[in-house]
N, C-alpha and C positions, 0 to 999 in steps of 0.2 A: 320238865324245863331244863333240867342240868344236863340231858341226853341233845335234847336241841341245841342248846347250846357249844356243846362236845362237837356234834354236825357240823355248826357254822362255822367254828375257828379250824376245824378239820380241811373244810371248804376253802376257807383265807389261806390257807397255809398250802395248801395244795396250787392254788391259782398263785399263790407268789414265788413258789418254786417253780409254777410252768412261764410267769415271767421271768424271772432269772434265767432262766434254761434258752427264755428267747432270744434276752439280752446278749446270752455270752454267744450263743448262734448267730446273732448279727454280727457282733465284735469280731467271732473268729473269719468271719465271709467277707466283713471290711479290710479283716488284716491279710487275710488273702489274695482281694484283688487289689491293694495297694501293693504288689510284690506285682503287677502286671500293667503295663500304659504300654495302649495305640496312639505310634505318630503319624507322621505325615510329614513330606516335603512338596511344595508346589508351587511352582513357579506359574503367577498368576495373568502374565501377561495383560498388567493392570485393570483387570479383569474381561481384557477382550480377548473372545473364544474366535474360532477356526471362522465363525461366518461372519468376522469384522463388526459384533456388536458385543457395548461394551454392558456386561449385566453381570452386577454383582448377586446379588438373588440366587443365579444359577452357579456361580462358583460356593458360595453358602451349603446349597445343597446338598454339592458334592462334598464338604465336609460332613455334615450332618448325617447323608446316609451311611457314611463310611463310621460314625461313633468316634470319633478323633478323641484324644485328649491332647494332642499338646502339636499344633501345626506349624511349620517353618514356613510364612510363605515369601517369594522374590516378586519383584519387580512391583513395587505395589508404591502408588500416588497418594498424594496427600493435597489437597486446594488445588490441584493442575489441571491448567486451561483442556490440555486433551482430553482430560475426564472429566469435565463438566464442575471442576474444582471441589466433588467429593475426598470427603474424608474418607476414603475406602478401607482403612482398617476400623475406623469405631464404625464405619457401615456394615463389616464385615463383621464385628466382632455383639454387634445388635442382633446382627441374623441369626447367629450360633448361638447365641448366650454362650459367651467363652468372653473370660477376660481378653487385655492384650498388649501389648508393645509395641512400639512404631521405632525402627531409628531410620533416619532420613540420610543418604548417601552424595547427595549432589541437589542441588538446587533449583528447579525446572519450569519454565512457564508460569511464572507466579507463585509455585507450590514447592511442595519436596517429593519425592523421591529415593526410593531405599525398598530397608527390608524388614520383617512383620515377626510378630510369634502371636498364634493366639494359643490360651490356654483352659482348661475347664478345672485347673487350680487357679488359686490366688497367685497371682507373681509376686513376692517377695522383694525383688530387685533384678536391677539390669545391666548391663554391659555394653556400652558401644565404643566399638574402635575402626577410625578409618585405615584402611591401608593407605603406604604411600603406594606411587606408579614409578613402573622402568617407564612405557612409552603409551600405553591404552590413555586415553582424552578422560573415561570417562571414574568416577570416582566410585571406591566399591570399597565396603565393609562388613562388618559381623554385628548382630547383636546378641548377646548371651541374658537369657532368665532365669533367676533362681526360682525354683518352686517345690513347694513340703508335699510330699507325695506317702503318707502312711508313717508318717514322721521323722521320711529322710529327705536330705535336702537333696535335690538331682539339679543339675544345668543341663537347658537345652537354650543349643545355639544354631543359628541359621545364616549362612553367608552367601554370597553372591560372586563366584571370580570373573577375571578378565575372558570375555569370549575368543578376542583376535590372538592372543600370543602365547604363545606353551611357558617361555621363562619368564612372561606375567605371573599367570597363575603358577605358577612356583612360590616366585618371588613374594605373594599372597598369601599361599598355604603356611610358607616360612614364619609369615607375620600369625598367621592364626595360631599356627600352634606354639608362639612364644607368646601368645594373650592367654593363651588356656593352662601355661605349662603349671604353673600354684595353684590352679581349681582345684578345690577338694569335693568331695562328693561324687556321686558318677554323673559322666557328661558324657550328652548324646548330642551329636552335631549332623546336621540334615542342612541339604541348599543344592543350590544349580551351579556345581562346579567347570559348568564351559569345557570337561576334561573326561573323556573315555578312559576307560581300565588300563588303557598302555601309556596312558599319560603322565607328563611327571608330578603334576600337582597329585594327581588318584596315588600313586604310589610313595611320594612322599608322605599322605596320610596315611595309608595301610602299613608302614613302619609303626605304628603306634596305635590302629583303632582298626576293629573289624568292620567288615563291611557286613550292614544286614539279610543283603540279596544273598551272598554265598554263603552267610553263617546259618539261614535259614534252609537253603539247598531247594532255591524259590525252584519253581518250572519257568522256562524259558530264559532270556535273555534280561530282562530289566528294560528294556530300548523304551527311553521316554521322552524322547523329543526328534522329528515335532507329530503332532496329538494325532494328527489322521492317518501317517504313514509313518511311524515310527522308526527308526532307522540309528540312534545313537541313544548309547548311555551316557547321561552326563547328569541326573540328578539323583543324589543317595544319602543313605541314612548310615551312620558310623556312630561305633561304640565305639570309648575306650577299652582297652583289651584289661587294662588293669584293674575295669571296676567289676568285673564279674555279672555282665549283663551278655544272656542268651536272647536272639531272637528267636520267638517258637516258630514266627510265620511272617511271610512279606509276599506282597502283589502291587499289581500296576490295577489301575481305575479308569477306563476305557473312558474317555470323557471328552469331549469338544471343547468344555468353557472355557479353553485356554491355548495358546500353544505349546503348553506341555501337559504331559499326561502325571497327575502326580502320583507317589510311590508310596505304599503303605506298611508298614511294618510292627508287629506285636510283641511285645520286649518283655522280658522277665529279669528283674534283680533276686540273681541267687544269694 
């Protein structure tokens, strides 16, 4: 009996060290890829693709195949007659199972209008600030999410600039980067900045934040818009330079649902 016995707690004792051993193997692979998040910026062309139909569904997708955590998206409707007065970010953010954020930039057809973040964190909190205008009609902003990513807080913000004027979108970036200047944490900023590499809004932020496409030493060009024949760079992903975030990898996502192609990139907090 006493040798049986000897067995069984031998048993117990051996299966609760191979649980611990499991436990702390889970712990150390959570704490590891919380030190990695895939973004995405995508300008959704309120979710009508290249063949003038508007289907959220199929921009959904293209999240989901891609494994996003944390999506910038533009141009996205809220109750607007043009889009059938869906709510296309809780429609969007149904689709993904990803929380999300709405700030609404101008006013339109009954509904709003603005710019999106979904996340596969909790958001925490949020930030909306409109820009003023030199001469663009149309109203254009930022919204910023906090979210605890492996027990740090990070911001991801997503903004929208002026498409017709170069010292619009200046005048814009100016404004962005005095809404972010006291962030603490690391902040990663994705959108449809209306503005190519020789641009001064593009260059006014590379004073201050790496670009994911070069820091990653993507292949090709980045050209994401518009979606079938691609031909300019004008949507990107930026790190602060000071927060000590590598991109391992960045691509483009060949895609129709939209008229832009969105930009994906895999970030690592050193």
């Amino acid at each position: 009996m006493r040798r049986l016995t000897f067995v069984v707690l031998t048993m117990l004792a051996l299966s609760l060290v191979s649980l611990s051993d499991g436990a702390a193997a889970r712990r150390i692979s959570a704490a590891r890829s919380a030190k990695k998040i895939r973004v995405m910026t995508y300008n959704i062309h309120v979710g009508v693709g290249m063949d003038k139909k508007l289907d959220l569904p199929r921009i959904a997708e293209v999240i989901k195949r891609e494994h996003i955590d944390l999506v910038g998206l533009q141009e996205v409707d809220r109750g607007v007659e043009r889009t059938q007065r869906i709510d296309e970010i809780a429609e969007l953010a149904k689709l993904t199972r990803m929380d999300y954020a709405f700030a609404f930039n101008l006013k339109y057809q009954g509904g709003q209008y603005g710019v999106a973040i979904l996340s596969r964190f909790p958001i925490q909190a949020t930030d909306h600030r409109l820009y003023k205008n030199l001469r663009e009609a149309e109203r254009r902003g930022l919204i910023r999410a906090e979210v605890k990513i492996g027990g740090r807080t990070v911001n991801f913000l997503t903004t929208h600039l002026d498409y017709q004027y170069d010292d619009g979108r200046v005048f814009e970036a100016e404004q962005l980067l005095a809404a972010v200047k006291n962030v603490s944490g690391p902040l990663i900023i994705v959108g449809d900045f209306n503005d190519v590499p020789t641009g001064g809004a593009y260059k006014l932020m590379r004073e201050q934040f790496a670009d994911a496409w070069i820091d990653s030493h993507a292949a090709g060009e980045g050209l994401s818009y518009p979606a079938d024949k691609p031909a300019k760079r004008i949507d990107y992903i930026l790190t602060r330079q000071t927060d000590r975030i590598k991109t391992k990898r960045a691509w483009i996502v060949n895609t129709l649902a939209s008229d832009h192609v969105p930009v994906v990139a895999d970030l690592e907090f050193r």
